[in-house]
MIBA-638857 format. One record per residue: x, y negated, z negated of N, C-alpha, C in turn; chain. Coordinates in steps of 0.02 Angstrom, whole numbers, plus 50000, padded with zeros to 5 digits. Atoms other than C-alpha are relative to their C-alpha. Example, Ala and Ser with C-alpha at 12.3 -4.5 7.8 and 13.67 -1.06 7.14 Angstrom:
// MIBA-638857
     nX     nY     nZ    caX    caY    caZ     cX     cY     cZ  chain
  50045  50059  50000  50615  50225  49610  50045  49940  50000      A
  49958  50059  50003  50684  50053  49643  49961  49945  49963      A
//
This chain:
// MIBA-638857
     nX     nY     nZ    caX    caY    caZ     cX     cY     cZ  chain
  50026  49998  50068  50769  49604  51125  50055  49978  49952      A
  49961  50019  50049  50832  49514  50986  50026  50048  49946      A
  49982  49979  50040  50969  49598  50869  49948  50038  49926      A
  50024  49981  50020  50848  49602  50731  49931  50039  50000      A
  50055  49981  50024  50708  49680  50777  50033  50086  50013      A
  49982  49946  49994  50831  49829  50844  50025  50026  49934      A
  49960  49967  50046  50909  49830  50659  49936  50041  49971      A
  50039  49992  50052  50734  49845  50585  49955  50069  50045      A
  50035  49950  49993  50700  49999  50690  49971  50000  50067      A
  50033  49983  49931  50630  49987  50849  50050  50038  50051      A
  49978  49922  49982  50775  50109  50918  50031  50043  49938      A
  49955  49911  50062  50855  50274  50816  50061  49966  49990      A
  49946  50012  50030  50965  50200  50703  50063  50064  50026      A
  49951  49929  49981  51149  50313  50738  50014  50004  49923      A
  50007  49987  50084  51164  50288  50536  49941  50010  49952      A
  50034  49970  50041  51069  50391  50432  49983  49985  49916      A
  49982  50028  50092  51040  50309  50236  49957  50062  49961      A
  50058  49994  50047  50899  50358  50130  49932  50021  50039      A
  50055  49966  49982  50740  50457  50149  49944  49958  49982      A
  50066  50056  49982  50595  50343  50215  49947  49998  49951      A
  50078  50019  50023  50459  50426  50126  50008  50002  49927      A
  49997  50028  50065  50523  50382  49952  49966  49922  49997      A
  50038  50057  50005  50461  50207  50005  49946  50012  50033      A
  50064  50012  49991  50297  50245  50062  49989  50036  49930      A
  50005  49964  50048  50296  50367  49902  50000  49941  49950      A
  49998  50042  50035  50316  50208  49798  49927  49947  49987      A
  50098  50039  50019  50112  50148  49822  49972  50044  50016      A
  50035  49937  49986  50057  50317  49897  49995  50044  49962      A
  49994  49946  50034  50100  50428  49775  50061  50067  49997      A
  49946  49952  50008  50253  50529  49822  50073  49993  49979      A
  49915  50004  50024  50400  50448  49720  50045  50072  49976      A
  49999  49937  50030  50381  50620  49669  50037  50042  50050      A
  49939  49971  49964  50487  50675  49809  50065  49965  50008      A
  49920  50033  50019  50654  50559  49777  50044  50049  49980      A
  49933  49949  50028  50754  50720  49712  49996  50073  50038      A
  50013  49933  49953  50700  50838  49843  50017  50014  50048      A
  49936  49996  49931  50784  50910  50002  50045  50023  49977      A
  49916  49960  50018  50910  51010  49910  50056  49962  49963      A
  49945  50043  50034  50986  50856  49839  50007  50019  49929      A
  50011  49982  50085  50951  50916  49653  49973  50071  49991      A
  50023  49947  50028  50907  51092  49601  49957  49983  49942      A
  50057  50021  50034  50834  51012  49448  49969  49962  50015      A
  50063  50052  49979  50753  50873  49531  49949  50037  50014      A
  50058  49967  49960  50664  51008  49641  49949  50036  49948      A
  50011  49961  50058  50621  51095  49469  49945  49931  49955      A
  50034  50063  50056  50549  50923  49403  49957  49983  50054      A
  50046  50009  49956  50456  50881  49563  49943  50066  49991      A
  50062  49955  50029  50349  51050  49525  49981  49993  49972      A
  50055  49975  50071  50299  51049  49355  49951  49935  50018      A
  50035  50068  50009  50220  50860  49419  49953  50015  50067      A
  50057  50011  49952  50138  50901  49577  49933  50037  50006      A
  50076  49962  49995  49996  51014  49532  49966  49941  49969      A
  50056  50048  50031  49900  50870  49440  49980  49953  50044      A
  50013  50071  49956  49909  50730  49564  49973  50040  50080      A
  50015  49991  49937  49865  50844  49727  49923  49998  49997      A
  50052  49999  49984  49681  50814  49775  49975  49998  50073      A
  50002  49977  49927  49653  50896  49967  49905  49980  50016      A
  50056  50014  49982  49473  50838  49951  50004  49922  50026      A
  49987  50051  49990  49531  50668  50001  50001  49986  50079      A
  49977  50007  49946  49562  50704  50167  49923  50046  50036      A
  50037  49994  49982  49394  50798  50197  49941  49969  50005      A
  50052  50036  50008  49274  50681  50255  49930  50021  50036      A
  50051  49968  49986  49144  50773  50316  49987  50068  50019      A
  50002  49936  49957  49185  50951  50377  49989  50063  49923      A
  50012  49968  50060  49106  51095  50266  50050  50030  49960      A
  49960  49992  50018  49252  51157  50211  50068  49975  50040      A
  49938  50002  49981  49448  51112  50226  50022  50013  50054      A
  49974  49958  49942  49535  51123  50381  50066  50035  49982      A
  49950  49961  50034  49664  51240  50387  50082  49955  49982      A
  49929  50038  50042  49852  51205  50312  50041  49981  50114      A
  49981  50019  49940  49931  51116  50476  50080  49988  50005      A
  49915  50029  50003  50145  51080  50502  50005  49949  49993      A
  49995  50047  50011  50192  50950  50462  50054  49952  50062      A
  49935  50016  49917  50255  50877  50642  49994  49930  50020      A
  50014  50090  49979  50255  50675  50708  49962  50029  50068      A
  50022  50056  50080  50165  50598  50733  49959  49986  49972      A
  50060  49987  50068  50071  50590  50579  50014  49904  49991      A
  50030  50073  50027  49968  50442  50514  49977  50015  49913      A
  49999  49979  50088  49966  50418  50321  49957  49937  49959      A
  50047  50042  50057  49815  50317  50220  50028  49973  49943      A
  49976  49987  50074  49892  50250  50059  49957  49926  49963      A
  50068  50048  50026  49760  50135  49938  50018  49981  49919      A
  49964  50012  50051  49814  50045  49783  49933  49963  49987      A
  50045  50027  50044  49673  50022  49660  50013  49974  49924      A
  49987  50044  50061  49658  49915  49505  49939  50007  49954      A
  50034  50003  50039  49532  49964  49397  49983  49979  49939      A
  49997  50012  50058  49489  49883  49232  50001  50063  49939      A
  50036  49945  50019  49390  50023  49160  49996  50067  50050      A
  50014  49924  49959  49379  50211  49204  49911  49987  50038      A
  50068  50027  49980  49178  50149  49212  49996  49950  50039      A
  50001  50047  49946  49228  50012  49336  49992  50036  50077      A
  49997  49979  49930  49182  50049  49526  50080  49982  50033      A
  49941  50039  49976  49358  50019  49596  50008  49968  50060      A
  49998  50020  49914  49393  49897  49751  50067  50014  50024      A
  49937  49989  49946  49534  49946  49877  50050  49919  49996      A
  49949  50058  49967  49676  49799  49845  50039  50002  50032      A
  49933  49966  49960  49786  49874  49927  49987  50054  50044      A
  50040  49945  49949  49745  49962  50093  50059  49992  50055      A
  49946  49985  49956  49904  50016  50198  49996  50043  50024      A
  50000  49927  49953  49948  50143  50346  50069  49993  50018      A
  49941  49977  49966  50093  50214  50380  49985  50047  50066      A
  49983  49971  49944  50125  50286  50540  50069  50019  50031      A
  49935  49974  49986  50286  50388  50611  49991  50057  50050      A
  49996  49979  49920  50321  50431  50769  50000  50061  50010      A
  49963  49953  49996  50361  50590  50862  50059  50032  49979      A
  49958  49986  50010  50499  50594  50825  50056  50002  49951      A
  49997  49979  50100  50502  50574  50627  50050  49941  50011      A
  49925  50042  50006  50639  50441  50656  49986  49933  49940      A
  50018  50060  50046  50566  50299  50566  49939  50005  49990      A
  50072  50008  50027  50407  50228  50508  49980  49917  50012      A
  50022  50077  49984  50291  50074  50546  49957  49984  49927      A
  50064  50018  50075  50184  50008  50379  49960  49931  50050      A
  50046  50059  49978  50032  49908  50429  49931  49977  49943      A
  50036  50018  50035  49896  49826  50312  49933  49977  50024      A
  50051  50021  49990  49721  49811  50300  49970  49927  49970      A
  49999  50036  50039  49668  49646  50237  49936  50016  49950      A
  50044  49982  50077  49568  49670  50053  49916  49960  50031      A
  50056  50020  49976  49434  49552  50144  49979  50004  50072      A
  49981  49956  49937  49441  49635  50318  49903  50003  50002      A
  50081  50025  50008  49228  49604  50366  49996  50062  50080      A
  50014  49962  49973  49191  49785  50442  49941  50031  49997      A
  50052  49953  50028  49062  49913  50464  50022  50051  49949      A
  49986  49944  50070  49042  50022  50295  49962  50045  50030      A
  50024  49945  49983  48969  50181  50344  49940  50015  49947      A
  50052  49997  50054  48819  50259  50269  50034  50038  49971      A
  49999  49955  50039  48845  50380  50131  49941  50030  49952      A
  50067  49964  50030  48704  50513  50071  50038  49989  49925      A
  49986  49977  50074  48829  50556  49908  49964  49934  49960      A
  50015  50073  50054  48828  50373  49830  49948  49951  50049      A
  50055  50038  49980  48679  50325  49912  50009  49931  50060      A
  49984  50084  49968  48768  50172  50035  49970  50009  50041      A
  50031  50013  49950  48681  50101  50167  50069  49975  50052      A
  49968  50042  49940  48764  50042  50333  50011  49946  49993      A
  50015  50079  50004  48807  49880  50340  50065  49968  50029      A
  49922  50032  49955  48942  49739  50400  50009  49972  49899      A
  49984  50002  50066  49031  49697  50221  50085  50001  50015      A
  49931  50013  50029  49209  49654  50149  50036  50069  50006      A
  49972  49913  49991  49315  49839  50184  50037  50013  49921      A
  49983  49984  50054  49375  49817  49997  49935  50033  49960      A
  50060  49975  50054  49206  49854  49925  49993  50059  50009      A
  50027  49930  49986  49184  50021  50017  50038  50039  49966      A
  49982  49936  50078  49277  50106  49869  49966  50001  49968      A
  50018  50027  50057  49201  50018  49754  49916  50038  50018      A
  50053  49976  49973  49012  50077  49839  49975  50070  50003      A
  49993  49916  49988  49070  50255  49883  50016  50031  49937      A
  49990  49964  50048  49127  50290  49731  49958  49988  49935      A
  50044  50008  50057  48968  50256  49618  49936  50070  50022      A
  50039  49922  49973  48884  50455  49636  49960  49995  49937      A
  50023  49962  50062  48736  50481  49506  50026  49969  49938      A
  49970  50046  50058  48794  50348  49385  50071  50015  49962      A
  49923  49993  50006  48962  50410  49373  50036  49973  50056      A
  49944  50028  49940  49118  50350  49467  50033  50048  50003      A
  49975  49960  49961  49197  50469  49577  50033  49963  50061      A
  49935  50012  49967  49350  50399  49654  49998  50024  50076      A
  49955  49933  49961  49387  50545  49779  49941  49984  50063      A
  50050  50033  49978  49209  50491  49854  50008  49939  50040      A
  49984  50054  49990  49243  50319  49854  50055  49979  50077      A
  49965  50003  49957  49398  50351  49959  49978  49999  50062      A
  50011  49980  49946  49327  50449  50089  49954  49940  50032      A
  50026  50070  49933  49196  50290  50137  50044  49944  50019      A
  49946  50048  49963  49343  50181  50142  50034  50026  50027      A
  49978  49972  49973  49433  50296  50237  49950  49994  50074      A
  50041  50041  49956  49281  50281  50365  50002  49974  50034      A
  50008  50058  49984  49270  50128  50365  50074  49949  50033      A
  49907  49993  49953  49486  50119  50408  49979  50015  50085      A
  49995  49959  49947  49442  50237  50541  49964  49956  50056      A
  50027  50029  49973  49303  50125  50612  50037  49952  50040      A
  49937  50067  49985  49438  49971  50628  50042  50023  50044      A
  49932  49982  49974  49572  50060  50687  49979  50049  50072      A
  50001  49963  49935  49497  50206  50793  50046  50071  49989      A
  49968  49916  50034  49610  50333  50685  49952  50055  49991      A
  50055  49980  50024  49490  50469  50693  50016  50037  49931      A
  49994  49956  50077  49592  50588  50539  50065  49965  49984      A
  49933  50012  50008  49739  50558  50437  50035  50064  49976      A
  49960  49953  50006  49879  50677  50406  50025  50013  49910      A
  49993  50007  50082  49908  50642  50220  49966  49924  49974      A
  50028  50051  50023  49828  50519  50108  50000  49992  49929      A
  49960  49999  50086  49868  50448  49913  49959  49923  49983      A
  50021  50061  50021  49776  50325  49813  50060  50000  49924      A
  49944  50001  50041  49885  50245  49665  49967  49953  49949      A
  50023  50067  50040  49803  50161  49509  50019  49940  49964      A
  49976  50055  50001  49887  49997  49482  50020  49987  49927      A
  50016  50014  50096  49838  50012  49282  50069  50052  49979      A
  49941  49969  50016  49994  50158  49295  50042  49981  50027      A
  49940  50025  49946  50101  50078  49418  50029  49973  49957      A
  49947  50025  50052  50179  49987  49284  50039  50023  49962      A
  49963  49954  50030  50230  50128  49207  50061  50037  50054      A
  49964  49966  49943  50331  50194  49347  50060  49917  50014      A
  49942  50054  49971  50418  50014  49397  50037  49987  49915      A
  49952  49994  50076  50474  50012  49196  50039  50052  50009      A
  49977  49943  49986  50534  50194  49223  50083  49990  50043      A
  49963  50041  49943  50630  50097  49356  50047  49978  49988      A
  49977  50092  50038  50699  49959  49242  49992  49953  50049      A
  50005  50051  49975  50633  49850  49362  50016  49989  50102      A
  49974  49978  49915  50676  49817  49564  50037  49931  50025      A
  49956  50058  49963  50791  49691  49657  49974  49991  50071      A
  50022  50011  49944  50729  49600  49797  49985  49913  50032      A
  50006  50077  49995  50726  49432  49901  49927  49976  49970      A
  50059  50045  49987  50593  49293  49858  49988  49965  50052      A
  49998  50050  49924  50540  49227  50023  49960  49931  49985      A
  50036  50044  49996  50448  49090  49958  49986  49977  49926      A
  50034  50007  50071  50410  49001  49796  49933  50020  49971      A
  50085  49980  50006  50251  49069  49716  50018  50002  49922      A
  50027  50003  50089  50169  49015  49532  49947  50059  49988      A
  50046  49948  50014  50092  49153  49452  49941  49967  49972      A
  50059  50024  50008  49895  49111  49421  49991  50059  49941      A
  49997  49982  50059  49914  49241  49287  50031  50001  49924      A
  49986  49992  50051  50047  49243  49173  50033  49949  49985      A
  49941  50064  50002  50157  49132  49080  50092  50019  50013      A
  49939  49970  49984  50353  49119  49102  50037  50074  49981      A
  49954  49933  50068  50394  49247  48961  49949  50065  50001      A
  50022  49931  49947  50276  49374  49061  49922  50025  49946      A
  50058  49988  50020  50115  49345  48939  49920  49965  50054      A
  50044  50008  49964  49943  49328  48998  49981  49916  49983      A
  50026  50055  49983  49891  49132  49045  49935  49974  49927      A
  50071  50002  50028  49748  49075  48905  49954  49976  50049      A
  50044  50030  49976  49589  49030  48979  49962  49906  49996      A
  50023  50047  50037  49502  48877  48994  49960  49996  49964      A
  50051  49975  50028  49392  48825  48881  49919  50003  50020      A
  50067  49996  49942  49243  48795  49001  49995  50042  50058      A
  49974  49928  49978  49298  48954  49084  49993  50064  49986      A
  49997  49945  50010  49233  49092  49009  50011  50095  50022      A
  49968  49927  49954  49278  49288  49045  49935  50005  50062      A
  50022  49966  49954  49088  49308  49109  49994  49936  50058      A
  50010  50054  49945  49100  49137  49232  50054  50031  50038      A
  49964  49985  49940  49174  49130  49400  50054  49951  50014      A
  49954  50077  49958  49302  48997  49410  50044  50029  50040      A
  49944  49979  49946  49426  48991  49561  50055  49998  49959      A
  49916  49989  50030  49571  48965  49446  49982  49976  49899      A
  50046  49994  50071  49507  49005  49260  50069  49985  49941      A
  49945  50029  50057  49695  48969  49162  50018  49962  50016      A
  49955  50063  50011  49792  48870  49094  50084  50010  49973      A
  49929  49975  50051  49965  48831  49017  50050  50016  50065      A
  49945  49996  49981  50137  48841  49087  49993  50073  50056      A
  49998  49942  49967  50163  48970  49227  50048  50042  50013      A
  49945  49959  49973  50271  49113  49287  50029  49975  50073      A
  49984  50033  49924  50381  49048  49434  50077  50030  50027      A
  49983  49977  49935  50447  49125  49575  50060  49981  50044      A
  49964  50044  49964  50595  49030  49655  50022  50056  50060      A
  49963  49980  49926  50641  49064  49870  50081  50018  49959      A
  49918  49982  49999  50811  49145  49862  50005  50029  50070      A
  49962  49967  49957  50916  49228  49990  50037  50064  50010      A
  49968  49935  50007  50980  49354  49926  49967  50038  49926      A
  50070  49961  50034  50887  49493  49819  50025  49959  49927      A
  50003  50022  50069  50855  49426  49634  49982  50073  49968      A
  49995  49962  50058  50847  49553  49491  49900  49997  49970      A
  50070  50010  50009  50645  49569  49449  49979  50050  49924      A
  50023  49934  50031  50601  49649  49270  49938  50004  50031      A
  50069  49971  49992  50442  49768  49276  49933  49950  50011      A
  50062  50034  50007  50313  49647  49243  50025  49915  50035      A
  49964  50053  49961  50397  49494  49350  49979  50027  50085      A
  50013  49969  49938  50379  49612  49497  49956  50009  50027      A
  50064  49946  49980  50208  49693  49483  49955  49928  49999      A
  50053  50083  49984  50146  49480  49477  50013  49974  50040      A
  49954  50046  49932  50253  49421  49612  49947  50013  50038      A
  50028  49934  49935  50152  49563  49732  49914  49991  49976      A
  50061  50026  50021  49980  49486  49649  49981  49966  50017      A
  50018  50083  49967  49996  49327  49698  49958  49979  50067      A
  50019  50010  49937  49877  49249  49836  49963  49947  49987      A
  50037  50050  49996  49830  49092  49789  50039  49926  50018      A
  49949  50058  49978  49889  48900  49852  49979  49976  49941      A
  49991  50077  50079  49918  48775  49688  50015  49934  50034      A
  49979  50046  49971  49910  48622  49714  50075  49963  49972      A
  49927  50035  49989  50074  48524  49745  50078  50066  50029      A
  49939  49907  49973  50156  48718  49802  49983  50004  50069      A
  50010  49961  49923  50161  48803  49955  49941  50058  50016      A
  50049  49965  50017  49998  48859  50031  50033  50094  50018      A
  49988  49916  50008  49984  49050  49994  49937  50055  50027      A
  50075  49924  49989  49844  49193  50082  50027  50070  49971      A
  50024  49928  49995  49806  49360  50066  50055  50031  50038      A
  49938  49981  49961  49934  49385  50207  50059  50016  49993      A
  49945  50006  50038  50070  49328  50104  50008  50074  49960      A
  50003  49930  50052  50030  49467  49977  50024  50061  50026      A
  49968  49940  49959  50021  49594  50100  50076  50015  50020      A
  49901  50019  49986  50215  49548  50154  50025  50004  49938      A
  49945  49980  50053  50266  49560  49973  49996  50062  49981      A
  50014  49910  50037  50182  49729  49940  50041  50023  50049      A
  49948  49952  49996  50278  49786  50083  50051  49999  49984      A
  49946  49993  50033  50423  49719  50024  50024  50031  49927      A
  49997  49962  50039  50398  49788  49871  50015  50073  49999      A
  49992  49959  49998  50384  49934  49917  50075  50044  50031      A
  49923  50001  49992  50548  49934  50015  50058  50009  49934      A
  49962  50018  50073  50636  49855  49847  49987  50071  49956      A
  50013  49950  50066  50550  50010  49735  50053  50069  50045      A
  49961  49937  49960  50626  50152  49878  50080  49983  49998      A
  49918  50009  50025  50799  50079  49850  50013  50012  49944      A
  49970  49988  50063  50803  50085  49671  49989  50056  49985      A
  50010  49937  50005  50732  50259  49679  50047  50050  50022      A
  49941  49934  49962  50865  50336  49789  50051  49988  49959      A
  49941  49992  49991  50999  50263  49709  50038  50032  49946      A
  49965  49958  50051  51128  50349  49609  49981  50029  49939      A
  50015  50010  50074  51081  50299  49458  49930  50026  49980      A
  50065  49955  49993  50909  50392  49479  50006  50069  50012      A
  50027  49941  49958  50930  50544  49582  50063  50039  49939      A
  49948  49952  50056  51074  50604  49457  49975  50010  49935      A
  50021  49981  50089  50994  50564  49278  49927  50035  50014      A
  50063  49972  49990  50862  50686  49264  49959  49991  49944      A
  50050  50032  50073  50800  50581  49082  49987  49953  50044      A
  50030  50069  49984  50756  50435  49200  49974  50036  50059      A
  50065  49949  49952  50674  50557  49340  49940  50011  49995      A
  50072  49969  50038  50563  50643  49198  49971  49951  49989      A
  50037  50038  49996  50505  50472  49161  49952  49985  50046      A
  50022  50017  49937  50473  50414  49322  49944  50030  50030      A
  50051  49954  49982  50384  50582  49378  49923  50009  49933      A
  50057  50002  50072  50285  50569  49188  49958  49942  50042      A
  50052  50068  49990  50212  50391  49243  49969  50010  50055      A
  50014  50009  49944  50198  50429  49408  49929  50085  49995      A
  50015  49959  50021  50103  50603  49370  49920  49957  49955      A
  50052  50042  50036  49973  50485  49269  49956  49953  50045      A
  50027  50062  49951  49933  50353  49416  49981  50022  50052      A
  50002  49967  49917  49929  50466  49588  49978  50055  50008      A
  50039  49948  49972  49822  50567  49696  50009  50015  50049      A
  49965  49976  49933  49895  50656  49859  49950  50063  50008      A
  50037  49940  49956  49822  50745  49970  50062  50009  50081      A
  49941  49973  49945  49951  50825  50105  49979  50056  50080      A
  50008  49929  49951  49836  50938  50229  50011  50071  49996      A
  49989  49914  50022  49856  51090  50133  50078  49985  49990      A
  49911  50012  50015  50061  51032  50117  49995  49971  49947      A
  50002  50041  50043  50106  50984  49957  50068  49957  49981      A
  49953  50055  50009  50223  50840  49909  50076  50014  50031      A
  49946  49973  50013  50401  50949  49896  49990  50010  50114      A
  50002  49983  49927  50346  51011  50082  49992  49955  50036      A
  49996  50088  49979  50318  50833  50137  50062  49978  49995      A
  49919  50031  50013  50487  50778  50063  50064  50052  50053      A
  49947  49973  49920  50581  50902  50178  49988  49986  50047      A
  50012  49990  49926  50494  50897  50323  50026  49910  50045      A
  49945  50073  49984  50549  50682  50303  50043  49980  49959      A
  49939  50006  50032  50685  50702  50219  50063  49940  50051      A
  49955  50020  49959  50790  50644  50358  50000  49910  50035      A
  50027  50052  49971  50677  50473  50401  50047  49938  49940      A
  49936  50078  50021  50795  50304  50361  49953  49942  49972      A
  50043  50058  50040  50720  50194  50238  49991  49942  50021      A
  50003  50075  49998  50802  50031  50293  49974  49988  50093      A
  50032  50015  49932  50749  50051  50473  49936  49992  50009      A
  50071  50008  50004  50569  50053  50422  49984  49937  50052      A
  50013  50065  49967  50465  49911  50526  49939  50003  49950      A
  50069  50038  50036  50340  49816  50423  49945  49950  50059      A
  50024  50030  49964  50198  49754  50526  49951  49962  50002      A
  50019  50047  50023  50099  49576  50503  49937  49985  50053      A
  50046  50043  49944  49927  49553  50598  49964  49950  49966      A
  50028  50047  50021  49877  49422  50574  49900  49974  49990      A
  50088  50018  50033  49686  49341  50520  49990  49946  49991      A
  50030  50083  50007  49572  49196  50490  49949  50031  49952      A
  50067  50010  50018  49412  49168  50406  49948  50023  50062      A
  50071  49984  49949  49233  49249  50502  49960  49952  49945      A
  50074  50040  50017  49083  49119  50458  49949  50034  50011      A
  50067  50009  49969  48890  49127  50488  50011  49942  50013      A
  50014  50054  49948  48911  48969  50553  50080  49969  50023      A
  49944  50007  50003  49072  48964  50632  50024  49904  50046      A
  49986  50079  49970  49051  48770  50708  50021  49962  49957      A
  49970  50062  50071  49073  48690  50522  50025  50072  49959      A
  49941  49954  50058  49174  48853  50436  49948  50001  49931      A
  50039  49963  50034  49010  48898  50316  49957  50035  50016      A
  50032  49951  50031  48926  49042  50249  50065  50058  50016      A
  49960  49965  49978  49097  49136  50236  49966  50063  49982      A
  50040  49918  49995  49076  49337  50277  50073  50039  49972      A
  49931  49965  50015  49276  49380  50252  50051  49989  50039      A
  49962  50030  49964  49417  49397  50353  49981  50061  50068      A
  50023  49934  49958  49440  49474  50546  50064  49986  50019      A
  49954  49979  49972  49585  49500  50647  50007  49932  50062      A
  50011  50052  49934  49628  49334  50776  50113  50009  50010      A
  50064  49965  49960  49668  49393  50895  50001  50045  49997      A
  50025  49902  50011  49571  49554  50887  50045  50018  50078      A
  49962  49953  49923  49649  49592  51077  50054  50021  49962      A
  49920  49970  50003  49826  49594  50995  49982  50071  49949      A
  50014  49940  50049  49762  49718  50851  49959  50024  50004      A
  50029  49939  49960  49660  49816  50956  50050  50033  50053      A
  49928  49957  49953  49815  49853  51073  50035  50048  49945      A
  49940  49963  50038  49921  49897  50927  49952  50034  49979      A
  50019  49944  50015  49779  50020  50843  49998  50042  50053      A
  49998  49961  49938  49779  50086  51031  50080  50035  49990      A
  49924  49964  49988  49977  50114  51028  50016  50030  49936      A
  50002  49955  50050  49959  50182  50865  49981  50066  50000      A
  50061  49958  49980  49835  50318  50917  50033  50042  50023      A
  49968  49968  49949  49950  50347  51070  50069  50029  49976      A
  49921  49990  50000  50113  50345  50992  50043  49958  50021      A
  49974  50047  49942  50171  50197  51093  50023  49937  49961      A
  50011  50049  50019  50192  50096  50954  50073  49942  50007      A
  49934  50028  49998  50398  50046  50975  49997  49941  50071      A
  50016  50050  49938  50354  49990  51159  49966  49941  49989      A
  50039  50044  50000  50211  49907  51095  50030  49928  49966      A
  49982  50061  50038  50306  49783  50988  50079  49994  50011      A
  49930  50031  49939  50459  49762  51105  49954  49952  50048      A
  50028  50062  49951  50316  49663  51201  49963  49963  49939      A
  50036  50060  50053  50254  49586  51044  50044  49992  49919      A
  49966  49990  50061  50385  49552  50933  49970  49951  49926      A
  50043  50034  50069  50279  49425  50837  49969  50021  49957      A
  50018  49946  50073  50215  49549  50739  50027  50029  49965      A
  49971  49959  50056  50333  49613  50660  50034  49968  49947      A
  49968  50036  50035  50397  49557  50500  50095  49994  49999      A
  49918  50014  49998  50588  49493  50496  50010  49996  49931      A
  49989  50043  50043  50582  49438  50343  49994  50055  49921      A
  50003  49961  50061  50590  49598  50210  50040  50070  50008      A
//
């Protein structure tokens, strides 16, 4: 096995850095443990007054009449985390962001894996919000589940995309689970001042312009039409580096947006995205641990304020602080990020129309790995398949 895939975790680092689940806490919802583990007496004091608002334990009950009971928190646990973007509170929300963490027996590290936003699964029925069965895009089943009685109910929503995860994967429960609304996430990477991190690739923002305003439209483009690429005007741009670049707030949160090819650029999927959100999320768990955070407790209270506004955790009856000990000890930079890959599914897959979404090619390889997921097996599993794993964040 090649050097890097041992740096990035596939054995027990013997050096210990930084506590892992500050970067899953960075789209899940628990940045809110970065000062916990005894490292701060007031951190631990500022992580309370914030975690009664954001815990919601109905998240994790998807069908059983009441709660199961409060469980330890032991490996290895599998962790849901769902990054929505809502316009409006009255908007149905779709899942853009659909990640799993997973961590071993033996708490040592952590694997991140991604669902793709157009992922063409079964949705489950649901009596609450009325859904029917069906084969459909796995981003909508928030958006579906969470329309109860002409209100939107989130918490709902989850649980059929949760489901509909479970369906794919074969996870039958998860151990903790955190949705994160995208419309506060910005408040939290300001909180930040921002995150440092490579660009692996040039990418033009299709939203904003250089100086980080929004694109105008065209004028045969209106808000309610559909165009594939509706602005105009100078763009925000991205340049490959090598070594991490400096990202303010709103530079960052468009980088990790991006998923479209321009012409005369480098083509760009869905895939891509997924690889910057995890790197993002990497980039946000470094600037969270470091010094210059875990000591000022005026750039904490921020942090926990914004973050306190955007996130919903659910822990199995454990709440956040009891999470942050129990992986306190898990090594950030050893994380493994993991890349399955996808195509286009057709109705007519001889000429590539009547697209349905995306699926998994090949489904064998990412039906093994939700198998060695399941099992626990997952380090073996990708010592025989190192092509999956990302190198590159």
């Amino acid at each position: 096995m090649s050097e890097p895939l041992v740096g990035a975790g596939l054995t027990k680092s013997a050096k210990r850095r930084a506590p892992l689940w500050a970067r899953l806490s960075a789209v899940g919802g628990c940045l809110l443990m970065i000062a916990s583990g005894g490292t701060l007496v007031t951190g631990q004091a500022l992580v309370a007054k914030y975690t009664g608002g954001i815990t919601n334990e109905d998240l994790l009950n998807t069908g059983a009449a009441q709660a199961s009971p409060k469980k330890d928190i032991k490996g290895p646990l599998t962790i849901l985390l769902v990054g929505i973007d809502p316009r409006k509170d009255s908007t149905p929300p779709l899942a853009d962001s659909i990640i799993i963490a997973h961590i071993p027996a033996d708490m040592s590290t952590a694997y991140l894996f991604s669902m793709p936003r157009d992922l063409y699964v079964e949705i489950p029925a649901d009596a609450k919000s009325n859904t029917r069965a069906r084969r459909a895009k796995i981003n909508s089943a928030m958006a579906d589940g969470s329309q109860v009685n002409g209100k939107i109910d989130v918490t709902n929503g989850f649980k059929v995309l949760s489901k509909a995860v479970s369906g794919v994967t074969g996870i039958k429960e998860f151990d903790a689970a955190a949705i994160i609304n995208f419309g506060g996430f910005k408040d939290i990477v300001e909180a930040l001042g921002g995150v440092s991190m490579v660009i692996d690739m040039d990418v033009k923002s299709e939203h904003l312009t250089p100086e980080g305003k929004q694109r105008p439209r065209l004028p045969n483009c209106p808000v309610t039409s559909k165009c594939e690429h509706p602005y105009t005007g100078p763009q925000a741009y991205y340049k490959k580096s090598t070594k991490p670049v400096r990202l303010q707030p709103w530079q960052a949160l468009d980088y990790v947006r991006q998923r479209y090819e321009f012409k005369g650029g480098p083509p760009m999927t869905d895939y891509d995205r997924q690889r910057h959100q995890q790197q993002f999320i990497k980039a946000m768990a470094k600037e969270a641990m470091s010094k210059d955070i875990v000591t000022d407790v005026g750039k904490m209270t921020k942090i926990l304020d914004a973050a306190g506004k955007s996130l919903t955790f659910a822990g199995g009856g454990n709440g956040p602080i009891e999470w942050a000990l129990a992986l306190k000890d898990l090594n950030v930079d050893d994380m493994v990020t993991v890349k399955l890959r996808g195509g286009g599914k057709f109705e007519n897959p001889s000429n590539n129309t009547g697209y349905l979404g995306e699926e998994f090619i090949p489904s064998q390889v990412a039906d093994e790995f939700f198998a060695a997921v399941r099992t626990d097996r997952v380090a073996p599993f990708l010592l025989d398949h190192p092509e999956i794993v990302n190198m590159d964040n």
